[in-house]
C-alpha positions as a printed NumPy array, in Angstrom:
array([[-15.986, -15.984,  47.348],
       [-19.213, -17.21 ,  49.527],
       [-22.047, -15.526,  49.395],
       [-22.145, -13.75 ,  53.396],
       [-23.123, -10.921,  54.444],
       [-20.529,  -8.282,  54.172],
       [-21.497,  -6.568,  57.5  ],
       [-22.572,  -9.686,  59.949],
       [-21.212, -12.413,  58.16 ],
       [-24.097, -14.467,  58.077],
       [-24.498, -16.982,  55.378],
       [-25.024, -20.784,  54.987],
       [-26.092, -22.925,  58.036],
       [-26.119, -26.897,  57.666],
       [-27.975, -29.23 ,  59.418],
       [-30.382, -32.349,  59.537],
       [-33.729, -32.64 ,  58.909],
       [-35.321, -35.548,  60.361],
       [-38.776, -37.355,  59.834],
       [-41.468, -38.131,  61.546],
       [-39.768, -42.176,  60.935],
       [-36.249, -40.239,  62.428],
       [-35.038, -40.723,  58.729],
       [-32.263, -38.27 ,  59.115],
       [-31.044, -35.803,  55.832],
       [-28.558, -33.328,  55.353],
       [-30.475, -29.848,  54.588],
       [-29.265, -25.986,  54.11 ],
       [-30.634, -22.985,  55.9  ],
       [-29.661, -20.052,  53.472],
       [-29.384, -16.013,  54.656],
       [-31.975, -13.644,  52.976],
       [-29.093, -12.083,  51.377],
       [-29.957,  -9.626,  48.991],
       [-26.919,  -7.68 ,  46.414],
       [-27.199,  -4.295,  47.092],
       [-25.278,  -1.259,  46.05 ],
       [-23.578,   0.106,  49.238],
       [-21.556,   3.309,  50.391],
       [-17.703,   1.715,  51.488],
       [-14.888,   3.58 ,  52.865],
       [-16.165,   6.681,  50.141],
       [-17.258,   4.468,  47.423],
       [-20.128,   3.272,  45.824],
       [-19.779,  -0.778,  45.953],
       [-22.096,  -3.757,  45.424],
       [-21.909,  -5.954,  48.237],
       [-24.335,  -8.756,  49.518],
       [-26.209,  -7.989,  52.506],
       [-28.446,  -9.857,  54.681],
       [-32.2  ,  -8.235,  55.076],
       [-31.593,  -7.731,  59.038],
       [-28.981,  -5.422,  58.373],
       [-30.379,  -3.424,  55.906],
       [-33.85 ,  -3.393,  57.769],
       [-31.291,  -2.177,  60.891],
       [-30.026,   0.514,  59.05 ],
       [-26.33 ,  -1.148,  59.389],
       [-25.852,  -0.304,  55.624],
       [-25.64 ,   3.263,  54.09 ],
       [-26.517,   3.593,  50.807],
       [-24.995,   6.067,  48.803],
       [-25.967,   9.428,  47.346],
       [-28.738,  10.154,  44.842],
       [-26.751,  11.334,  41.719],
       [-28.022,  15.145,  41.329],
       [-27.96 ,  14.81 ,  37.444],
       [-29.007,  18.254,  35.947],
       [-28.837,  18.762,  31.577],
       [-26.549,  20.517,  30.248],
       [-27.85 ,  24.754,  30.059],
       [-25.744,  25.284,  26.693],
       [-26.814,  22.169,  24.662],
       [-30.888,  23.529,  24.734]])
C-alpha cells in the first residue's frame, strides 16, 4: 500500500529538476503526510493524512476516552 492520503489522495509527484547547465534529473515531490489516528465509519483507525486536510478540518478525530478508577478498588 502507498503512502496517500486517505481523504484527498495526494501522495508522490515526479518530475525533473534541471540546472542552471539544463542538466536534467529525475526528483520526488513528497505529501506532508502525517499517520494519524482517525474516526472511520464508527471506528477509531490510523490512517495517513496529508497536513491540508487535517488543517481543513476534513478529518475527525475520535473521542477522548472518559477513563474514571474504579470506586470499589480504593
Amino acid at each position: 500500500m502507498s503512502k496517500r492520503c486517505e481523504f484527498c489522495d495526494k501522495g508522490t509527484v515526479f518530475g525533473n529538476s534541471i540546472s542552471h547547465a539544463h542538466n536534467v534529473t529525475n526528483r520526488s515531490w513528497k505529501a506532508n503526510l502525517q499517520r494519524v489516528r482517525a474516526f472511520i465509519s464508527g471506528q477509531s483507525r490510523r490512517v495517513w493524512v496529508c497536513t491540508r486536510c487535517l488543517r481543513s478540518g476534513k478529518v475527525q478525530k475520535p473521542p477522548v476516552r472518559n477513563w474514571q478508577p474504579d470506586a470499589t478498588e480504593s
